[in-house]
N, C-alpha and C positions, 0 to 999 in steps of 0.2 A: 504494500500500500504506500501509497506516496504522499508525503507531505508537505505544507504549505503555511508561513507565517501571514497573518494578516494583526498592523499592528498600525496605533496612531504615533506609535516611536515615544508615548510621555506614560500614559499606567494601563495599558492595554496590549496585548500579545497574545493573541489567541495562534494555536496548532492545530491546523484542519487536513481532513482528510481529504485529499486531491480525487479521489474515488466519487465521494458523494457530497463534497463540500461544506461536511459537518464539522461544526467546533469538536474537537477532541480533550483539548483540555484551554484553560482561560488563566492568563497571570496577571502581577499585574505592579511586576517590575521583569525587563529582559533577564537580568541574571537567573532570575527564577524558572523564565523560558528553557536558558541555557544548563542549567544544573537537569531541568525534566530530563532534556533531551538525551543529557551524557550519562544519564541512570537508566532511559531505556537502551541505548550504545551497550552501557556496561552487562545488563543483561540480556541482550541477544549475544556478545559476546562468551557470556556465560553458558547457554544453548546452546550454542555451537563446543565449546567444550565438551558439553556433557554430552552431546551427540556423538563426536569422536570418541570419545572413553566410552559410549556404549556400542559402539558400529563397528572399531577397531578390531579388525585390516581393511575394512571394507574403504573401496576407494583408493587406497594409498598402491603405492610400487613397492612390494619387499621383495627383495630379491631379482628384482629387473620382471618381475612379473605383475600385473594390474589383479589385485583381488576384487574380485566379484562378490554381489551381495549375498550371494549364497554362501560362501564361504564366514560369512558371520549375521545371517540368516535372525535367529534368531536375538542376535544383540540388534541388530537394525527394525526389530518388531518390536522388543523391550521398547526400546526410545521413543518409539512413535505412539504405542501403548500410553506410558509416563506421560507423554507430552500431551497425548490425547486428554488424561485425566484433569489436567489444570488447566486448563484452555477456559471454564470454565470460573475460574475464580476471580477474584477482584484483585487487582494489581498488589496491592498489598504478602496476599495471601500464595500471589503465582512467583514475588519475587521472592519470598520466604522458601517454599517448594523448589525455585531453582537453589538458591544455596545450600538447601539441605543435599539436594540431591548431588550437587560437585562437593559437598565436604564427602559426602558420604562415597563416592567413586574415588574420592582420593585420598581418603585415610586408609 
């Protein structure tokens, strides 16, 4: 989904969804725009970890050979499972569930 500022540059900053041209969320100072922004960064980036630690080999070269998803079949259904389950929740509660779930792949 793509996004789109719409702001009068003095206590208004709104983040909309270029899809449907919906407010997403409403600030009402820019740094507080900028802070959302690099907490939902931080957790997609956290997603994507957890998706590697659970899909791993899938994707990667080892050994000069491209593993296929079958080859870890099962950890690439895991993830998508897990991810299916919080999709549902309130930001709060989805970015809680992601940290749990990377402490818990890497302890």
């Amino acid at each position: 989904m793509g996004r789109k500022i719409i702001t009068n540059n003095e206590n208004k900053w709104e983040l909309c969804s270029t899809v449907n041209d919906k407010v997403i969320a409403t600030f009402t100072t820019e740094r507080d725009l900028k802070k959302a922004i690099a907490i939902e960064l931080i957790y997609e980036g956290k997603l994507k970890a957890i998706e590697e630690l659970m899909s791993y080999p899938y994707g990667w070269v080892v050994n000069d050979e491209m593993t296929l998803i079958n080859q870890n079949k099962k950890g690439v259904r895991s993830y998508y499972d897990w991810y299916k389950s919080i999709t549902n929740l309130n930001d709060e509660e989805t970015n809680e569930a992601i940290d749990s779930k990377l402490q818990e792949l890497l302890s």
